[in-house]
N, C-alpha and C positions, 0 to 999 in steps of 0.2 A: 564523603559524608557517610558515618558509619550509621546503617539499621540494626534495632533491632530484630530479628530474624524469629524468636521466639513468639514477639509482641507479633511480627506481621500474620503470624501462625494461628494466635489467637484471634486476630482481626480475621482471619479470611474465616476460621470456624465458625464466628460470633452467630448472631443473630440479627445483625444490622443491616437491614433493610429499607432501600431507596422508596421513597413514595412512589408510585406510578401512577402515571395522567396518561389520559388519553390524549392520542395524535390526534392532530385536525384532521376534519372533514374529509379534505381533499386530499389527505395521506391513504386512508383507507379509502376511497372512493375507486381509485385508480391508484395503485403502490405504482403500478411495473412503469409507469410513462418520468416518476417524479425521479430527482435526483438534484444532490449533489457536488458543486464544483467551485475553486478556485481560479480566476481567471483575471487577464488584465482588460480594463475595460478601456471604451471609447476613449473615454477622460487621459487616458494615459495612468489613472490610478487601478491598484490591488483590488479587486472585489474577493468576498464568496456571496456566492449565487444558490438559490434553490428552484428549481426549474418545477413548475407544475404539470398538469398532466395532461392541457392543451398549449404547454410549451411558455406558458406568463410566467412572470417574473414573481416569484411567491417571498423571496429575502433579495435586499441586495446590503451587505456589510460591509463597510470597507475594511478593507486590513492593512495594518502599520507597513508592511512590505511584502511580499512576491512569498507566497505559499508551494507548496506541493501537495498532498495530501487532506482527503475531508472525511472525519470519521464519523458514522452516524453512531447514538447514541440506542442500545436496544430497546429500552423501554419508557424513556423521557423524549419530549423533544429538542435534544441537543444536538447542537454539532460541533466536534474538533477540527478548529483547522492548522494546520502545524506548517511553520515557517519549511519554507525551501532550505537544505543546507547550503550554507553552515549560519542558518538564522536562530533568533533564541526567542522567538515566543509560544504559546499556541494560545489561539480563540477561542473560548466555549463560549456558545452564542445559541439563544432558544429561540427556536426559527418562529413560532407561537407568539411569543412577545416582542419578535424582531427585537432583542436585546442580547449586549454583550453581558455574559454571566462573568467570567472570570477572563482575564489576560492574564496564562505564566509566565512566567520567563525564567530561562531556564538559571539556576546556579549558576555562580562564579566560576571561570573556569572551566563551561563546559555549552556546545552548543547542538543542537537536534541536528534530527538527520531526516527530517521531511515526512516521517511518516511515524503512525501512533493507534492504536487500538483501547476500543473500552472491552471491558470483559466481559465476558457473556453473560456475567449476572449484573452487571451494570453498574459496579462498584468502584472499581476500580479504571484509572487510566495509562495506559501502558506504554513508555514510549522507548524510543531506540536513543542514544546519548552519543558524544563522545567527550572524553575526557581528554581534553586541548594538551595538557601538561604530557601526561604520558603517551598518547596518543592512542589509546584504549577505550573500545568499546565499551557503553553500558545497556544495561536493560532497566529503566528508572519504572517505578512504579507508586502513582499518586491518589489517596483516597479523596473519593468524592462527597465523601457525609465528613470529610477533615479539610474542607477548602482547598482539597488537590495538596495537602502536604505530601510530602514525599514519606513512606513507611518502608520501600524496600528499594534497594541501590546493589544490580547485580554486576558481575561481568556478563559482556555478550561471548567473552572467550573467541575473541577474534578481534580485529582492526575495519571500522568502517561500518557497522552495522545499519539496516536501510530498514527494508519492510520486514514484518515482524506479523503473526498470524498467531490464535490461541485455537490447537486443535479441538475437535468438536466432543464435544462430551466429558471435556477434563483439563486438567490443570498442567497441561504439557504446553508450553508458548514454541514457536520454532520461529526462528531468528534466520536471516538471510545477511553474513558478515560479507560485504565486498569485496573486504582484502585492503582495498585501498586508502591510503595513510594521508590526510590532507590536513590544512591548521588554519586558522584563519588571517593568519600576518599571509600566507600564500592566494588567498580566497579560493576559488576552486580546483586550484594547482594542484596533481597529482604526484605524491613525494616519491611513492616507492613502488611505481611499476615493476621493475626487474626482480623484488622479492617479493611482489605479496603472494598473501596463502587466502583466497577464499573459502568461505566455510559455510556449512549449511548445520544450524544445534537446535539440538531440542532440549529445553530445560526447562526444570519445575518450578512451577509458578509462584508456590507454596515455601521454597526454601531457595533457589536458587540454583541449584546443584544441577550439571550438568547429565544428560542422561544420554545423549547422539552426540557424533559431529561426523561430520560428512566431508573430505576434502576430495577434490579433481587433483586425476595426476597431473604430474611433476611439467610434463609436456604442456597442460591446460591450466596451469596457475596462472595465464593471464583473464581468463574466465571468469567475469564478476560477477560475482553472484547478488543480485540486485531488490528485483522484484517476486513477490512469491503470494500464493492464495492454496490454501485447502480445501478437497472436497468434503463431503457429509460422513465420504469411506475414508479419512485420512489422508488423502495421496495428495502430495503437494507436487504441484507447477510452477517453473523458477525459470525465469527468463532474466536469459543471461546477456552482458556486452562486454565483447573483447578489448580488451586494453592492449595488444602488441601489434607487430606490424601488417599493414593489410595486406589480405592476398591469400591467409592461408584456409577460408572458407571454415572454419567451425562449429561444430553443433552450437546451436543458440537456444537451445532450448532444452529442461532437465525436468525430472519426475522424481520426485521418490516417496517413497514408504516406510514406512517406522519398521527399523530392522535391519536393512535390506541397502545395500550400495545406491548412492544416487547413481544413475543411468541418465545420458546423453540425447537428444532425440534430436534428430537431423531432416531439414525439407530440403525437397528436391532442390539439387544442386544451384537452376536458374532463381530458382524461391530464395535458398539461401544467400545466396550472393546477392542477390535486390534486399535483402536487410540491413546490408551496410554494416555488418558486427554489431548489431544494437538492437535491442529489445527496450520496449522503455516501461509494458505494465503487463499484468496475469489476471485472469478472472477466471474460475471456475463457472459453468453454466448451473440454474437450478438445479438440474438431475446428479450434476455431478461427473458427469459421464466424458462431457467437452471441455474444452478451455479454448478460449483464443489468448492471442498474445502477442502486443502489438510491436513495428516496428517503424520509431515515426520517420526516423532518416532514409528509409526506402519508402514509404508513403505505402505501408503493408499492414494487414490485419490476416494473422494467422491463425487457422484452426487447429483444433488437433484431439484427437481421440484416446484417453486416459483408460479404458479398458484395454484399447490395443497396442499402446503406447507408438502413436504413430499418426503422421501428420494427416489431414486430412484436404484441407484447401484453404485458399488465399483472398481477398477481394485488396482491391485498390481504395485507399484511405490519406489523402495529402495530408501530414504530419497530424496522423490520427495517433492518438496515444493511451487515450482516454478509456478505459474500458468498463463496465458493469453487467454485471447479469440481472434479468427480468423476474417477474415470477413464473414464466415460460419457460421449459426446456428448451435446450439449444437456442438461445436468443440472447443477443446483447444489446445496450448502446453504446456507441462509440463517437468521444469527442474530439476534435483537432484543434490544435492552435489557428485556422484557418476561421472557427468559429463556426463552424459546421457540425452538427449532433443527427446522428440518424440510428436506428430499431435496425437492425442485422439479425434474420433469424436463417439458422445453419441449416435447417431441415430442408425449406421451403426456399432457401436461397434469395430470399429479399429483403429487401431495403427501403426504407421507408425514412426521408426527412423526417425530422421533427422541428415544427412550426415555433421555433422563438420569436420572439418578438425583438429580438435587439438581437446586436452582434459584438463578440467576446474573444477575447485571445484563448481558448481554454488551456488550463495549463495539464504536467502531466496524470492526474490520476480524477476520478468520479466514483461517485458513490451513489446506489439507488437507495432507496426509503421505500422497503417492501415490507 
């Protein structure tokens, strides 16, 4: 689909401004407890779920099929929830009126990849594509005062594209390409292990034009570059899963900074190898300072220190994968497929359940509402 590129130029400069409402009660009452998630429920069906902040049940939506990703909206009460790949819907759904706003689904031809962003001025919806035909990455981008039309259609300049982050203060997106080549006659068959090229870009929001790209040597191209979050100073966290054969222990986990080589970051030996080559989400802490990053197939939640670039410690999490930061420093919550959500704060070293009231498959990612 060709955009205009001009037109989207003028749109982003306009003056076109989303009304804003205020969040419920219960949002501002207690941000850091509430959140966001996709899960499969009792029933055997898809829900998204909005958890309140003595753990009730504040939304329950069902969804057409098995999601990944819940994107909170900055300044409305909305939520994105975007099909598991290789699905082709997403949900905007106003958690206030318990209603479904819009269902898209994606073009002909082309199916999401689980995960999607609104922009920080709340205009826009941004999501990661792939193009079935060629087998090409996009960066699809939908106005929300145009009924989610599509107005800019980029390359992701890579194969596979997943989570996707709009650095803070500006119109630079950084995209997280996997490498990996899949189609949907395969379902989640992976085609081209032995070639792909992961890549980590940063491109302009504004025209599309690529500005970074970051690949791992030659040695580490089976290194998929999957999940990724940025802090307040820039520096993105990129948890990685190995796609070759096991055995050979590799960093699972990467940093980088606008400029500058992505760099590797490696837990001690027994840590790394209880991760089983798999990372499955990133979250930056409020300060900015930590990140954990979870590893559900070793049943691991990993720290790690982003000033020092260097791990810090572990706690035990049965297919925890779920991660979110608080309005607390050093503090997360963390969900499991097991249905189990708890408050992990790194300082203080504790944990604390949190009191739902029903029980949930959670799937892999959450979102707080702070």
């Amino acid at each position: 689909m060709e955009i205009n590129r001009r037109r989207f130029c003028q749109l982003l400069g306009s003056a076109i401004l989303l009304p804003r409402l205020a969040l419920a009660e219960a949002a501002t009452a207690n941000a850091t407890a509430m959140f966001a998630a996709a899960a499969k429920g009792r029933d055997g069906h898809y829900h998204l779920y909005l958890i309140g902040q003595q753990g009730e049940l504040m939304l329950d939506h069902i969804l057409p099929a098995r999601a990944h990703h819940t994107e909170v909206h900055p300044q409305l009460p909305l939520l994105a929830c975007i099909a598991r790949r290789p699905g082709t819907f997403i949900d905007i759904v106003d958690y206030q009126q318990q209603r479904l706003v819009k269902r898209i689904i994606a073009d002909r031809g082309r199916h999401f990849f689980g995960h999607g962003i609104f922009s920080d001025d709340g205009r826009w919806l941004i999501t990661t594509e792939n193009e079935i035909n060629s087998g090409q990455g996009r960066v699809v981008i939908r106005a929300m005062a145009q009924d989610y039309a599509i107005i800019a259609d980029y390359p992701s300049y890579g194969i596979g594209p997943h989570e996707l982050v709009q650095q803070p203060g500006s119109a630079v997106l950084t995209v997280a390409n996997g490498g990996i080549l899949t189609h949907p006659d395969h379902g989640r068959e992976k085609l081209n292990l032995d070639s792909m090229q992961p890549s980590l870009v940063r491109l302009d929001l504004r025209s599309g034009n690529r500005l970074e790209q970051q690949q791992l040597p030659a040695a580490q191209h089976q290194l998929s570059i999957r999940h990724i979050d940025t802090n307040h100073q820039g520096t993105t966290v990129i948890a990685l899963q190995y796609q070759g054969a096991p055995g050979h222990n590799l960093p699972l986990v990467g940093v980088h900074r606008p400029g500058e080589a992505l760099q590797l970051l490696r837990a001690p030996d027994p840590v790394n190898l209880a991760m089983k080559d798999y990372c499955g989400s990133a979250r930056c802490d409020h300060s900015g300072r930590f990140a954990a990053v979870s590893a559900p197939r070793g049943g691991l939640i990993t720290f790690w220190d982003l000033q020092k670039n260097q791990f810090i410690s572990s706690i035990r999490s049965r297919d925890g994968c779920g991660l979110a930061a608080t309005d607390s420093p050093a503090e997360f919550i963390i969900s499991a497929g097991t249905g189990r959500c708890v408050r992990y704060n790194l300082e203080h070293g504790t944990t604390e359940r949190l009191p739902l009231g029903f029980t949930a498959a959670w799937d892999n990612h959450l979102t707080a509402l702070l």
